[in-house]
C-alpha positions in Angstrom: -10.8 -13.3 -5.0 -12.4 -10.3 -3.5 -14.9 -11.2 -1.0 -18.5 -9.4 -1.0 -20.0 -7.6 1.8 -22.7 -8.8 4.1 -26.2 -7.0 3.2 -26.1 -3.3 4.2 -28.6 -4.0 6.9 -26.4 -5.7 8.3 -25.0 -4.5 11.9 -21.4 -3.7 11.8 -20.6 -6.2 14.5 -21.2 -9.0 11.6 -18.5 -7.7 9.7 -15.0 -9.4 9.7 -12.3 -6.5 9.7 -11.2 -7.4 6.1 -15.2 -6.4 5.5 -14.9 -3.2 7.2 -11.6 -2.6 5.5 -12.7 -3.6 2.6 -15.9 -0.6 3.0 -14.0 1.5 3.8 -11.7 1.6 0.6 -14.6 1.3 -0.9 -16.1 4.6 0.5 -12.2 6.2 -0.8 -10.7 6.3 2.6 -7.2 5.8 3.0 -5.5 3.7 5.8 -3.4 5.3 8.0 0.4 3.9 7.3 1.9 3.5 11.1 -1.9 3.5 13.4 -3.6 0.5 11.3 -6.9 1.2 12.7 -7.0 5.0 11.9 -8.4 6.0 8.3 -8.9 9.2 6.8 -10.9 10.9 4.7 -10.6 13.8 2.8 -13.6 16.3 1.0 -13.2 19.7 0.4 -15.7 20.9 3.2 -14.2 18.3 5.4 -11.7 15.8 6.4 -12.2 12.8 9.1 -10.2 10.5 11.0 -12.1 7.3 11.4 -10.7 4.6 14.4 -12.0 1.3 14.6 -12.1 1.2 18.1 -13.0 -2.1 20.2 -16.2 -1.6 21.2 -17.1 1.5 18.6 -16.1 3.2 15.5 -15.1 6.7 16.7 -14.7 10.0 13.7 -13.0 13.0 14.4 -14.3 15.8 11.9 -12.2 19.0 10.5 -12.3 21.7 9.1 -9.5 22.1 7.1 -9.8 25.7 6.5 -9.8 25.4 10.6 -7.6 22.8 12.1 -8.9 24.0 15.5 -13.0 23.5 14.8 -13.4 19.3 15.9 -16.2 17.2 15.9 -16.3 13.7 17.8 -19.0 11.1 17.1 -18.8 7.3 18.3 -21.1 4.6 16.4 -21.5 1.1 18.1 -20.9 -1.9 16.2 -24.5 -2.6 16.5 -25.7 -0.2 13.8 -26.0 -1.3 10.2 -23.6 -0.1 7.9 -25.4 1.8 5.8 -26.8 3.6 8.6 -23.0 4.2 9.9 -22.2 5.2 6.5 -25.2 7.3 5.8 -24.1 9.6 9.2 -20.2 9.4 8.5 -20.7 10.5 5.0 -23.4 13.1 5.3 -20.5 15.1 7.1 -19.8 17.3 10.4 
């Protein structure tokens, strides 16, 4: 039995990692096979690497008509996850 998601008010910190796993399927991104805390996604203006760090969830943007133009943004645990999601998901 899948198990539902805390409110989307809620602050990420609230969330067990099967939660945050389970959001970000959810949101179509794709666990990285060897680094278990790395997951990707893919859009055609954009593709992100998105680490579930200890204290932070940390996204790396690209462009992948250029590999070489990055983007780094960190969002604490403390945010709520539609407010993480609403600023990972608008893009670079």
């Amino acid at each position: 039995m899948a198990s539902s998601l805390p409110k989307s008010e809620t602050p990420l910190y609230n969330h067990t990692l099967p939660d945050l796993e389970h959001w970000l399927r959810d949101l179509g991104c794709e666990r990285d096979s060897e680094e278990l805390h790395l997951w990707h996604a893919k859009y055609p203006t954009w593709s992100a690497e998105i680490r579930l760090e200890i204290e932070e969830l940390s996204i790396l943007y690209q462009n992948p008509q250029d590999q070489s133009s990055t983007l780094r943004r960190n969002f604490k645990y403390s945010l709520s996850r539609q407010d993480v999601e609403n600023a990972i998901f608008a893009g670079p």
